[in-house]
N, C-alpha and C positions, 0 to 999 in steps of 0.2 A: 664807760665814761671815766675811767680809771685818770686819766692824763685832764680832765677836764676838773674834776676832782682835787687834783696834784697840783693846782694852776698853772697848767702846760701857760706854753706861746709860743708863736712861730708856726710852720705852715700848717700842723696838725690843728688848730684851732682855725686856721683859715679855711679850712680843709672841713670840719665837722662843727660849728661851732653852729651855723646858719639853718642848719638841719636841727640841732637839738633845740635852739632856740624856738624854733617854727612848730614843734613839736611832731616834725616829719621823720619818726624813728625807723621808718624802712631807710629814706635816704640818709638817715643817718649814719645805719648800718651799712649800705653803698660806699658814703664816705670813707668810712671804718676799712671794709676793706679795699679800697683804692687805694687808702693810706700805707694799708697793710703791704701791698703789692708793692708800692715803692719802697719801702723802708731797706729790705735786705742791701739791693742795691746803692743805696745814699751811704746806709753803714758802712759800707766794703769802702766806699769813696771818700768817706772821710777818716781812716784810718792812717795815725801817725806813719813817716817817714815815707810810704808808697802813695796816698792818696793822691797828686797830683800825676804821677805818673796811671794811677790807674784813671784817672777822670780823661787825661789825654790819650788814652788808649782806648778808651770808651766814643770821644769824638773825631780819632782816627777812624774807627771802623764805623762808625755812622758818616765817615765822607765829609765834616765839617769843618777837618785840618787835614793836612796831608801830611805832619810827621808828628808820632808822637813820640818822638825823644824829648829828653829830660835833661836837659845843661847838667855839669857837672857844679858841685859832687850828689847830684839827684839821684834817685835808685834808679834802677833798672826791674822791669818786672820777673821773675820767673816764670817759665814754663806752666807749672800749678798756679799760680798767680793770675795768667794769663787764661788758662780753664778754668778757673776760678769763676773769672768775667763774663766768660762763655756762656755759662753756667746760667749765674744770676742776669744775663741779658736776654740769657734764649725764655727762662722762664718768666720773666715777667710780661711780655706783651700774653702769655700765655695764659699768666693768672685774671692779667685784665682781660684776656675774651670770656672768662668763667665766671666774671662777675660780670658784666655785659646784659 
C-alpha cells in the first residue's frame, strides 16, 4: 500500500482503493497486480520527446489508425524503440492471463 500511503491519485487509487477500503485484500492484491501489468507499458508511453510517437505506434498496430507518423519536427521511433513496444505489448496481455 506504499502509494496509498504516499497520497497517490489518479487511476492507481481508482484501481485499488475500493478493494482496500472494503477490506477485500486478495482483490486488492488483483488490483495491485493488474496495475502492475500496466505500468511498464504507460511509462514507455509517457516518456519525454518519443511518447506520442510511441502511443501512435501502439494504435497503428492495434488497427485503430492507419498511419502512425508524427508531423514534423516529431521523432521518429527506432528500430530498438520499436522492439522495445514489441516487447512490452507482447507481454502484457501475457502477464494479465497469469493473474487471471
Amino acid at each position: 500500500m506504499n502509494k496509498l500511503n504516499a497520497s497517490a491519485t489518479g487511476v492507481y487509487l481508482i484501481a485499488v482503493t475500493p478493494f482496500t477500503d472494503s477490506g477485500e485484500l486478495d482483490l486488492a492484491s488483483t488490483a495491485h497486480d493488474i496495475f502492475d501489468a500496466y505500468l511498464p507499458l504507460a511509462r514507455y508511453e509517457q516518456q519525454p520527446n518519443v511518447g506520442l510517437a510511441v502511443r501512435k505506434h501502439i494504435l497503428k498496430e492495434r488497427g485503430v489508425i492507419a498511419s502512425s507518423a508524427v508531423r514534423k519536427p516529431g521523432p521518429k521511433l527506432t528500430p530498438l524503440e520499436v522492439d522495445d513496444i514489441a516487447r512490452l505489448t507482447t507481454r502484457q496481455p501475457r502477464r494479465l492471463r497469469e493473474i487471471a
